[in-house]
N, C-alpha and C positions, 0 to 999 in steps of 0.2 A: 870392561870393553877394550878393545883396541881396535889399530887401522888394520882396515881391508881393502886386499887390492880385489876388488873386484872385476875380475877376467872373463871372457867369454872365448875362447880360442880352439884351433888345435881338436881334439880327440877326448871324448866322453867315455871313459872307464867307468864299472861299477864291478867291486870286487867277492871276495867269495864270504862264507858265512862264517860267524865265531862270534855269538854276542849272548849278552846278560838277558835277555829278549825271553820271554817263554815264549818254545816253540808253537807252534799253532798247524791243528788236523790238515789245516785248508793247505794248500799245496801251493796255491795262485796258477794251477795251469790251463785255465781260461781267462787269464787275465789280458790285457789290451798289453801291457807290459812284464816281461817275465827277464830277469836278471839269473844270466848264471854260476850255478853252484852258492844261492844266495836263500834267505829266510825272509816266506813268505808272512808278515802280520799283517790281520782284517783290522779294517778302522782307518781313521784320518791319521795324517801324517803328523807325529809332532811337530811342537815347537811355533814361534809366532809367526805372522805373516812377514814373507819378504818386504823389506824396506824396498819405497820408492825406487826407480831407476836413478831420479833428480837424487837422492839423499846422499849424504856426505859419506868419505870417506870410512872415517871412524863409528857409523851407525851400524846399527845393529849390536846385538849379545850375546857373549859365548856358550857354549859350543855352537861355530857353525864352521860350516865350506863358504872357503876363500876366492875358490876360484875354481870354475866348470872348464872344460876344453871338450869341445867336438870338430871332429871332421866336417861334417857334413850335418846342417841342420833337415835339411828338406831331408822326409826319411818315406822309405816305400813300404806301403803295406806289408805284412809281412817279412821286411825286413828282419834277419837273422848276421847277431855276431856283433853291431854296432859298437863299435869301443868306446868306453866314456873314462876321463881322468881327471885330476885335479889336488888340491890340497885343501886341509883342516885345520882349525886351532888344535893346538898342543894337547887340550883338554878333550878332545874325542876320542871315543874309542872305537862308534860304528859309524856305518851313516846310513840315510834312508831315502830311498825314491819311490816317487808314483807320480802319474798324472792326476793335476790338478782338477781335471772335471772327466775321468774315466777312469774303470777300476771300485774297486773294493776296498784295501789295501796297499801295503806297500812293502818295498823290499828292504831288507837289512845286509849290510858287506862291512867286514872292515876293513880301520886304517891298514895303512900299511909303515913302513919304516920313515924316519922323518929327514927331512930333504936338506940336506947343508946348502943347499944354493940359495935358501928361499928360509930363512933365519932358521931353521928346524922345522918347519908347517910340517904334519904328517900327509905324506901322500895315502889318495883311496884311487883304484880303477875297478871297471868292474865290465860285462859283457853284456847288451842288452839286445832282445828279440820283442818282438810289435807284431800283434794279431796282424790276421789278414782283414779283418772289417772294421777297421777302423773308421773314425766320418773324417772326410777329408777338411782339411784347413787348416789354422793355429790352434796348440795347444800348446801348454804349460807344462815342463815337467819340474816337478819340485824337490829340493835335497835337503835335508837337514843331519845336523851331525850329532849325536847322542853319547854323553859322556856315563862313565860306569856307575853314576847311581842313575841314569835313564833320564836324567835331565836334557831337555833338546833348547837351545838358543834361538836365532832369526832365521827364519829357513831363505833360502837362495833358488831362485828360479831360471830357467831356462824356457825361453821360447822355439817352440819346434814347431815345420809342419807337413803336417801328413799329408801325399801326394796322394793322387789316384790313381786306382791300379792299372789303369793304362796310362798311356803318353797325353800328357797335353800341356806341357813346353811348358810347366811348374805353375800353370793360372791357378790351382789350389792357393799356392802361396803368394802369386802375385798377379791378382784378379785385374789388371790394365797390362800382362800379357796374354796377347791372344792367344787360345788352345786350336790345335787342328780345326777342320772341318768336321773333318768324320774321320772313326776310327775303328775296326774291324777286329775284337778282341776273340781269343781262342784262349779259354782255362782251364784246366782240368786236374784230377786228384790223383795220382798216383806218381812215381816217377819214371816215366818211360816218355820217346821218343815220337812226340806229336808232330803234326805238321797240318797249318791251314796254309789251306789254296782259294786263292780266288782269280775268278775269269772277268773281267771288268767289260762294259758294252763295247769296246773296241776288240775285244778278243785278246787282249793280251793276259797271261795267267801270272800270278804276284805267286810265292813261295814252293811248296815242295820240290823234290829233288829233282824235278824239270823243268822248274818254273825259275821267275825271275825274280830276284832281289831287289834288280832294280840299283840301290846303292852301288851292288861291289861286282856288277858287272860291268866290265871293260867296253869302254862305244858304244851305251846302251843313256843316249839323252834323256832325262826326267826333267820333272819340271812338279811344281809343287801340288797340281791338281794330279800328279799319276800316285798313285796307292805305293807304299813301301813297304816292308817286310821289315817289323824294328830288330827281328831275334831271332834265331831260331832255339828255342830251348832245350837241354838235355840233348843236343846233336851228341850222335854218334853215342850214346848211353852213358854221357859225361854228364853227368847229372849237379845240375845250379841249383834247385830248391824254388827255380822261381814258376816251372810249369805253366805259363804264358806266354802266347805267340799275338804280335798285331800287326795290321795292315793299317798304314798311317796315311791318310789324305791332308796334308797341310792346307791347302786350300779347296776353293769346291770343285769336288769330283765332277767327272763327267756326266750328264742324265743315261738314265738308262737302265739297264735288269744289270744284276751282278748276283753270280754264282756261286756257289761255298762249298766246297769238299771240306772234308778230317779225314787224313790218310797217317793211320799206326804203321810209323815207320820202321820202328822198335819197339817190344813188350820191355825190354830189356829188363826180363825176367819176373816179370809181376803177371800176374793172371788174367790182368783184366782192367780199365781205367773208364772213370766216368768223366765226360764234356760238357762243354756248354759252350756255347757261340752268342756275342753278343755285341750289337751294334750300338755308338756313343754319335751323338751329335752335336755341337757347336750350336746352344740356342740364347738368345739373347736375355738380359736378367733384370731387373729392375732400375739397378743402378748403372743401367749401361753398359757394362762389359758382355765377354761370354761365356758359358761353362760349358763343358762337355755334359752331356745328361745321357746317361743309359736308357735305350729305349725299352720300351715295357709292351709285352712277354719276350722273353728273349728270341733272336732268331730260333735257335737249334740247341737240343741237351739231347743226350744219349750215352751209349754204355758203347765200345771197341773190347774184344777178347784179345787173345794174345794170339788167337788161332789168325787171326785177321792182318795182321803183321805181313807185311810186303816187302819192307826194304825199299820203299820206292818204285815198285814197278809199276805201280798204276795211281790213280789221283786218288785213292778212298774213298770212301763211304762219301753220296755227296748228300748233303741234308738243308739245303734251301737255297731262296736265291730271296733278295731285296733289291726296291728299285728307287732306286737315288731320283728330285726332281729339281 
């Protein structure tokens, strides 16, 4: 054994594949976690259970990881590219991740070259991508370091947590901050250029290329009860990966009928995209706080061709309206 700084910082690498590991059919590409250029193994993760947060310095046993660095822990559905880094005992040659309560498997990356700032620890990074349906909250992700005869040490954990796929000011992760009111989510499959609009009981219309944003118009007073437009996604056929548009009410909206178009702004070049429209609510929960809760059936789902593509000249297809009380 020896001491461990155990670290939590900075930027979450996991690196690319090259290990003693027999390969495995299974691909891992419906997994909740997918590492890339990395080797996907089915099964539990080696190696023993992380030692206590309280536990000393010098706990644990070799081979493991010394020390995790992430950016950013609250992580988004879907989230693509996430960097994860850090270092290993001497005695590692791969290391491995998965979450500790989703998944099948887990992934394999090796070290990399050993660090002279940090007594020789070998460094590991690596690239990580997150289903789009993940449950939102904390989870665990676990790392363990596998030396060349496949022997695994203490594993090392990280706590992370999955946000939900719309806005609501991180209460996944920290359930005594409030989430919006109400939230007006637009998602869809393909990558081309969507746009939701909405006409709120006052008349005023929140997004497409007539409407108001609201935020980043000049002399245009809001106030936390008027609907925002968080994004416009894939503008101009610049395509993000995140295919999500929402209208965000921080506090409660106004009573009244509210209206919804989906206007294909751009095909930008795909043939055809499928929607879905769906309203979130702020409702109260046991322990007092609030969650956003999707309401059920959704507003609106539907299909837009490419044929149907405007560029804007008109509000699109409109496909329901809801009435806030």
């Amino acid at each position: 054994m020896r001491a461990i700084a155990r670290a939590v910082s900075g930027a979450l690498l996991v690196a690319t594949s090259c290990t003693g590991e027999q390969a495995s059919p299974n691909t891992g590409i419906g997994e909740p976690l997918r590492i890339e250029s990395a080797q996907f193994v089915p099964g539990g993760l080696p190696g023993a259970p992380p030692e206590p947060a309280d536990a000393s310095a010098d706990a644990g046993t070799d081979p493991q990881v010394t020390d995790i660095n992430v950016a950013n822990r609250a992580i988004e559905q879907g989230e693509l590219g996430l960097l994860f880094s850090g270092h290993a005992t001497t005695d590692a040659q791969t290391i491995g991740v998965r979450f500790a309560d989703l998944g099948t498997g887990y992934w394999v990356v090796p070290v990399g070259a050993p660090d002279p700032s940090d007594n020789g620890l070998l460094t590991w990074q690596a690239s990580a991508s997150f289903g789009r349906d993940l449950p939102p909250g904390f989870h665990d992700l676990l790392f363990t370091a596998i030396n060349a005869d496949g022997s695994s040490g203490t594993q090392a954990d990280l706590s992370v947590c999955i946000d939900t796929p719309v806005p609501d000011n991180l209460n996944a992760c920290v359930p005594k901050r409030p989430p919006p009111a109400a939230v007006l989510s637009l998602s869809w499959d393909s990558p081309v250029a969507l746009d939701l609009i909405v006409e709120d009981p006052s008349g005023v219309v929140i997004g497409g290329a007539t409407g108001s944003s609201r935020p980043s118009d000049a002399g245009v007073e809001t106030s936390a009860s008027d609907g925002v437009l968080d994004r416009e996604s894939n503008q101009n056929c610049v395509i993000d990966d995140i295919d999500r548009e929402n209208v965000v009410w921080q506090s409660t909206p106004q009573t009244g009928q509210y209206q919804v178009w989906v206007d294909l702004f751009s095909a930008c070049g795909q043939p055809a995209v499928s929607f879905s429209v769906s309203l979130w609510l702020a409702e109260p929960q046991p322990d007092g706080t609030q969650r956003l809760v999707q309401q059920v059936p959704p507003l609106a789902s539907g299909v837009l061709t490419a044929e149907q593509a405007n560029g804007g000249s008109g509000p699109g297809l409109f496909v329901g309206d809801f009435v806030l009380q």
